[in-house]
C-alpha positions as CSV (number, residue, x, y, z in Angstrom):
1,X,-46.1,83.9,-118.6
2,X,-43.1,85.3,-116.4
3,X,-43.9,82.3,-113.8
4,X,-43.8,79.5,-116.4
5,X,-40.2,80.5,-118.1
6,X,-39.5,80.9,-114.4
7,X,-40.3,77.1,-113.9
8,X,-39.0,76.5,-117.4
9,X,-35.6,77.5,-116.7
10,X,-35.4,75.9,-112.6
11,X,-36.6,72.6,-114.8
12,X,-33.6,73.0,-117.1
13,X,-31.3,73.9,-114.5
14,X,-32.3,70.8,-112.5
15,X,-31.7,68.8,-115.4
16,X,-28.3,69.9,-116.3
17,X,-27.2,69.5,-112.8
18,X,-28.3,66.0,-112.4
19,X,-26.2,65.2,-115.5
20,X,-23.5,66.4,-114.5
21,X,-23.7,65.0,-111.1
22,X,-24.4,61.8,-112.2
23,X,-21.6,62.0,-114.5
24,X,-18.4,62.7,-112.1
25,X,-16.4,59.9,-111.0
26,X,-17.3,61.3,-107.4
27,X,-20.2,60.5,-107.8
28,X,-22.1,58.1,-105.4
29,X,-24.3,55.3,-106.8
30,X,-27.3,56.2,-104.6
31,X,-26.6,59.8,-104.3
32,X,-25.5,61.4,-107.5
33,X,-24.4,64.6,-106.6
34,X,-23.1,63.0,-103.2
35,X,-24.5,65.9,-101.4
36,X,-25.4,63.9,-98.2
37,X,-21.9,62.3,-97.7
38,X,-18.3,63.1,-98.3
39,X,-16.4,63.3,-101.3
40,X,-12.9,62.0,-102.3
41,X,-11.7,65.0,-101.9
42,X,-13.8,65.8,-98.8
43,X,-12.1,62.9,-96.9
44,X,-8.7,62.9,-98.0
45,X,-9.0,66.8,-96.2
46,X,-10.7,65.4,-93.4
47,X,-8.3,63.0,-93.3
48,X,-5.6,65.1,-93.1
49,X,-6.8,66.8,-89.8
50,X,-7.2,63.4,-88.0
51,X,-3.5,64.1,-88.0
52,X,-4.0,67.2,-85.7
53,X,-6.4,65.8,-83.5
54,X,-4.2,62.5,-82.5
55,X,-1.0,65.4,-81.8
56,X,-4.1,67.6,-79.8
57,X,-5.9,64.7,-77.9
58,X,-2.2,63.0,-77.0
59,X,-0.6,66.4,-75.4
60,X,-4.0,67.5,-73.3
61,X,-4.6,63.8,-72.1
62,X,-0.7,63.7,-71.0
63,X,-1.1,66.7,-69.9
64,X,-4.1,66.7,-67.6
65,X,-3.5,62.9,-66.4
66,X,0.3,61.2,-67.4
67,X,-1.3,59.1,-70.0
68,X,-2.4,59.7,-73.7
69,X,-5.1,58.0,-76.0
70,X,-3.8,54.5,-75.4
71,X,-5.5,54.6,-72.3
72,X,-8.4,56.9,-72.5
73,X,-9.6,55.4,-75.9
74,X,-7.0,52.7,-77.0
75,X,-9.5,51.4,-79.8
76,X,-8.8,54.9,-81.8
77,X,-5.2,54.7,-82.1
78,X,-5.3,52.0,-84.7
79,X,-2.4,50.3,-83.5
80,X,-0.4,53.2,-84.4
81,X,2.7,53.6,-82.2
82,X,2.5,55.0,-78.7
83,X,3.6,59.2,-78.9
84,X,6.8,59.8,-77.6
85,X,7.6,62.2,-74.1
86,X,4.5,62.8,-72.9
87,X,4.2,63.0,-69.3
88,X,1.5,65.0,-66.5
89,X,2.6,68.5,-66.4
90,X,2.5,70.4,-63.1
91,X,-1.0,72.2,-63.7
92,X,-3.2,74.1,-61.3
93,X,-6.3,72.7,-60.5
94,X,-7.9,75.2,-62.7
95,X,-5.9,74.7,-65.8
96,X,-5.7,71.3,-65.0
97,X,-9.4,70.7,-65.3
98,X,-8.8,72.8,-68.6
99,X,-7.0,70.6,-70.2
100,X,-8.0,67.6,-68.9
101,X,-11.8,69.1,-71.0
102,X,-9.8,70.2,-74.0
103,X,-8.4,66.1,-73.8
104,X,-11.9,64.6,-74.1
105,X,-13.2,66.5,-77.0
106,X,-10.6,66.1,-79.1
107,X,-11.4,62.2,-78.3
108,X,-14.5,62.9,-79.4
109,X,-13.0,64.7,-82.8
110,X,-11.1,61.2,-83.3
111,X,-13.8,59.0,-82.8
112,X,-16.0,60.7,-85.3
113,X,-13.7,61.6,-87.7
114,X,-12.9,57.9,-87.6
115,X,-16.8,56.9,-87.9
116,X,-16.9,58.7,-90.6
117,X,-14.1,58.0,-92.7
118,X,-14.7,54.5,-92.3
119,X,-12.0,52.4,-94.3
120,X,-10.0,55.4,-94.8
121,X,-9.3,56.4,-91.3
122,X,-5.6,55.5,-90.8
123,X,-3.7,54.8,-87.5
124,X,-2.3,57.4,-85.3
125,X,1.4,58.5,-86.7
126,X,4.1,58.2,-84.5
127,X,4.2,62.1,-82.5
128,X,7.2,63.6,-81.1
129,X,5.3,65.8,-77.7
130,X,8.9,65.1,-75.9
131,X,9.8,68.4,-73.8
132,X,13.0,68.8,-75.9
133,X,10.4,68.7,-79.2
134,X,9.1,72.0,-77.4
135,X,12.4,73.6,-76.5
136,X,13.8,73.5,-79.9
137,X,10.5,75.4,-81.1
138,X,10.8,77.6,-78.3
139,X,14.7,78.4,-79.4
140,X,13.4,78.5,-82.6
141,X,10.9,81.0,-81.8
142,X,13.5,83.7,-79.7
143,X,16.2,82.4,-82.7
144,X,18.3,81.8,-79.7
145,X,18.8,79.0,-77.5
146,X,16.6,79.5,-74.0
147,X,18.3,78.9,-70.8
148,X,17.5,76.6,-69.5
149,X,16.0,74.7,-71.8
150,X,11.7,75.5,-72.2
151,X,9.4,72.7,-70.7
152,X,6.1,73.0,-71.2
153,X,5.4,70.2,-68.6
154,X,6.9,72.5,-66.0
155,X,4.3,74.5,-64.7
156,X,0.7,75.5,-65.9
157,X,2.3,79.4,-67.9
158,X,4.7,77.1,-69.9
159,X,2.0,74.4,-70.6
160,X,-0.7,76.7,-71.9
161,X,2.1,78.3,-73.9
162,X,2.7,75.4,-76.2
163,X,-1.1,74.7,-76.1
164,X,-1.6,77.9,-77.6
165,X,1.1,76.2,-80.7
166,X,-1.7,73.6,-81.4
167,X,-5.4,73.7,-81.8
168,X,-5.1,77.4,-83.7
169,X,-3.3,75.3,-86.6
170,X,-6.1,73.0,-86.8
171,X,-8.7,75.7,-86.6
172,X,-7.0,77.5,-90.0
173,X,-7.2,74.4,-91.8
174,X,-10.8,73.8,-91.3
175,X,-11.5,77.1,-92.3
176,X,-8.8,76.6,-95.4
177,X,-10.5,73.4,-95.9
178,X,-14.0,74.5,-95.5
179,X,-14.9,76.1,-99.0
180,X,-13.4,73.2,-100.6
181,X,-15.7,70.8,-99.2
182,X,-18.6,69.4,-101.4
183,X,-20.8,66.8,-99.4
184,X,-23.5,68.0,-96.9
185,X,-22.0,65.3,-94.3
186,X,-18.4,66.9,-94.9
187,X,-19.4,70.2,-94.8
188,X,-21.8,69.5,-91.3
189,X,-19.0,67.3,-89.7
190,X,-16.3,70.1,-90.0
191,X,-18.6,72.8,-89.2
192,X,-19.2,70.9,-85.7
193,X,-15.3,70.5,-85.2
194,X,-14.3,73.8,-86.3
195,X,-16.6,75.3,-83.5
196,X,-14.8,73.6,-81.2
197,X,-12.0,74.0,-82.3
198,X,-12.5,77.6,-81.8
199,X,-13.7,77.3,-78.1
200,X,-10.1,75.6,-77.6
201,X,-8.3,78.2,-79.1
202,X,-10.4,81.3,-77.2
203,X,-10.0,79.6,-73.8
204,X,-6.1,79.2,-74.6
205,X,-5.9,82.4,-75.4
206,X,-8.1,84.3,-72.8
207,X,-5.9,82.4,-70.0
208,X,-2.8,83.6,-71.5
209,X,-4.3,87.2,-72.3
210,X,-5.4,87.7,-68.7
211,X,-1.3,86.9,-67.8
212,X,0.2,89.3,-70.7
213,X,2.2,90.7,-68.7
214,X,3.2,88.3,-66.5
215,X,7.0,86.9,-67.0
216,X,7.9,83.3,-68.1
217,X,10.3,82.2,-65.3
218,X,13.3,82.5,-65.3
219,X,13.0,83.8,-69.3
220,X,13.3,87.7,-69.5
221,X,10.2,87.7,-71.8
222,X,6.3,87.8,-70.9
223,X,3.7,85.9,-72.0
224,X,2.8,88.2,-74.4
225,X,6.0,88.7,-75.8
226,X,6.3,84.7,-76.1
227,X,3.0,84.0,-77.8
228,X,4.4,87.0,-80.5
229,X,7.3,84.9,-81.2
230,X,5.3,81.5,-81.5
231,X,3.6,82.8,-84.1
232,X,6.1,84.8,-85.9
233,X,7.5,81.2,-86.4
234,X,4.4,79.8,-87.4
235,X,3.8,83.0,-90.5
236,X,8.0,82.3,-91.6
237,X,7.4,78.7,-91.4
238,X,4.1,78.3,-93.9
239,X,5.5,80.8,-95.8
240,X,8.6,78.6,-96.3
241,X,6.6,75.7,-97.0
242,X,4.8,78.0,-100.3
243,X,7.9,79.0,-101.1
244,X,9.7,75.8,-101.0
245,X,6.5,74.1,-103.4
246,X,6.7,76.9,-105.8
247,X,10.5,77.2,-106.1
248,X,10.0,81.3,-106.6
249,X,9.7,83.9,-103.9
250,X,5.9,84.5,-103.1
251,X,4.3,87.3,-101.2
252,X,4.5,87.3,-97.6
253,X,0.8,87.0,-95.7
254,X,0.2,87.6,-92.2
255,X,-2.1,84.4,-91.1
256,X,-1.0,84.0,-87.2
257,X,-0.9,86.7,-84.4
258,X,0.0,87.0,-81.0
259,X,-1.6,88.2,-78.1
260,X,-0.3,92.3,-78.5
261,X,-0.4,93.8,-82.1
262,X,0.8,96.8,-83.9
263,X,-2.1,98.5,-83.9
264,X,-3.2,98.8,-87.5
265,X,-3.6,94.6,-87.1
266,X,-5.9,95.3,-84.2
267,X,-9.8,95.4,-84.8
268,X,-10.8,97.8,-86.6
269,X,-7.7,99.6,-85.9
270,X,-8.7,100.6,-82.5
271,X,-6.6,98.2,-79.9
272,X,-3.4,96.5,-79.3
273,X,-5.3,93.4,-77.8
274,X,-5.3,90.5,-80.1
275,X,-7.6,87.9,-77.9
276,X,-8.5,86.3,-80.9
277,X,-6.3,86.5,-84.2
278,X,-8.2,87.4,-87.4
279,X,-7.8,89.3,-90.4
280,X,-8.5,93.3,-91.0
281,X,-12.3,92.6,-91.0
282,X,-12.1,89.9,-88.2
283,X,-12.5,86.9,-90.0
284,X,-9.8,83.8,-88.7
285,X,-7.2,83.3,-91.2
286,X,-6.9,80.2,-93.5
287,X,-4.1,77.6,-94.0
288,X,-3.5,75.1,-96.6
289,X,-2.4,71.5,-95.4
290,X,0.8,72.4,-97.1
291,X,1.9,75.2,-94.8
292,X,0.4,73.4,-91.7
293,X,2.6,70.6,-92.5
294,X,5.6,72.7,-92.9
295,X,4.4,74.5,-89.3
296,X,4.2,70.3,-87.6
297,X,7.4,69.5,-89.0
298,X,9.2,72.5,-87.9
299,X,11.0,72.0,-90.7
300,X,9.4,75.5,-93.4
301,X,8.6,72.0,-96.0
302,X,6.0,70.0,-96.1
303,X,8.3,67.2,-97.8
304,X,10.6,67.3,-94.6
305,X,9.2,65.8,-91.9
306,X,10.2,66.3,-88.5
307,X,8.9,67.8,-85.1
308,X,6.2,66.9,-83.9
309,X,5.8,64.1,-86.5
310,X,9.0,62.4,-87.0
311,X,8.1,60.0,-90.0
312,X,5.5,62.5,-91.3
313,X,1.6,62.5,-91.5
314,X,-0.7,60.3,-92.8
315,X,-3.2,60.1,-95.5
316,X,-3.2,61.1,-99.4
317,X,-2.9,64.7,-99.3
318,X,0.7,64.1,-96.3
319,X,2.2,61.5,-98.2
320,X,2.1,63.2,-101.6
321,X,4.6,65.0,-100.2
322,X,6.5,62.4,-98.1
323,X,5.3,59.2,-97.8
324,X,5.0,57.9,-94.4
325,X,7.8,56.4,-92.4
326,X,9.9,56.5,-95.1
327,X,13.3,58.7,-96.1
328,X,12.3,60.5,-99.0
């Protein structure tokens, strides 16, 4: 008797969700929950972090070999405009090889995201990766201006220091974005770039880890003390961004940390070393696409664009705030 209210109830359950399915305007004509695919909402977030990957493959291809994605892969760009400053940096063999890896996956990330968003994949945006883009984070960062000015095409310590500024931003938004995603095809797509994602991050990292203590010539900081102060930036920035979209203070959260911590933010409370940043039960942090845009634009708003995207991002969830190209 227990079995067949058992089936009873699954049958009734079944029901009621294929209703509903079949009743959202989500829903697909040949896949009523659209559980296989994407949703609207799963590819305007997608969407949104083809942003990321065009700023991430651009600096790693410049990087590793003086040219960007108009080379490598110029069928991806769309016909969107060619980044500006980009240039070979002066890497050792090592970290060239590094980059030059980290470069080709995220062409990879592009050409799938692409794939899959089909008519809604939009052209790269114009990027800002200019040298003096990176000095005026880096003053921003030591709220001073450095002397002389930062360039992260200088040498392989300053180059891996602004690569530790990128793919960590896109890895918090696919893990913000992550629970929000409804379709199976979403949901496997993001998983696959997030682990990646994370590999990119780690390596960054580890490099700079292993060189803590080194000094960044001819700064009186270390590397340790630098990666600190990126991300110090990066929490007061996205916590502008809130702030600015609510119009009332809000609480202060720690969602980027550098390479040393206080203690009580290291694992389990038991180390200083912060290889990875994560939360109290080492979990990576999340980010909304409203604070990463307010981190991309330097500017603590998502509706001001700026820095490394000087006429803003694109796609729906972007240009709700600030339409593309545009002054307001």
């Amino acid at each position: 008797m227990a079995k067949a209210e058992g089936a009873t109830t699954l049958s009734i359950a079944l029901i009621l969700l294929l209703a509903l399915c079949t009743s959202t305007a989500l829903a697909a004509e040949d896949d009523p929950c659209n559980i296989t695919g994407f949703t609207e909402m799963d590819r305007d977030l997608v969407a949104f972090a083809l942003n990321l990957e065009y700023l991430e493959a651009d600096f790693f291809l410049f990087g590793a070999y003086g040219y960007g994605l108009d080379v490598q892969a110029p069928y991806l760009t769309g016909g969107g405009p060619s980044p500006i400053g980009g240039r070979k940096a002066l890497l050792d063999p090592l970290t060239n090889d590094l980059v030059a890896q980290m470069g080709l996956q995220e062409v990879g990330h592009i050409r799938v995201i692409r794939e899959n968003l089909g008519l809604d994949a939009f052209p790269r945006p114009l990027l800002n990766i200019d040298k003096t883009t990176w000095a005026r984070i880096m003053d921003s960062a030591f709220q001073m201006p450095l002397n002389p000015p930062f360039d992260p095409y200088a040498n392989s310590i300053n180059y891996m220091l602004a690569s530790y500024a990128i793919p960590y931003v896109g890895l918090t938004g696919y893990v913000g974005a992550n629970p929000l995603l409804m379709g199976s095809g979403a949901k496997r797509l993001v998983a696959g770039l997030l682990g990646v994602e994370s590999g990119q991050d780690a390596l960054i990292r580890t490099w700079l880890y292993e060189r803590r203590d080194q000094m960044v010539e001819p700064y009186a900081f270390t590397v340790a003390a630098a990666t600190v102060a990126i991300s110090n930036l990066r929490n007061n920035l996205d916590h502008s961004g809130l702030v600015a979209l609510a119009g009332v203070p809000v609480p202060y959260m720690i969602d980027d940390e550098g390479l040393v911590v206080p203690i009580e933010l290291g694992a389990e409370q038991q180390t200083v070393g912060n290889v990875l940043s994560a939360d109290v039960n080492s979990l990576s942090y999340a980010r909304t696409p409203e604070q990463i845009l307010a981190i991309v634009y330097s500017s603590g708003d998502p509706r001001v664009p700026g820095g490394f995207y000087p006429l803003g991002a694109h796609g729906r969830i972007a240009e709700r705030y600030h339409k593309y190209g545009t002054g307001a």
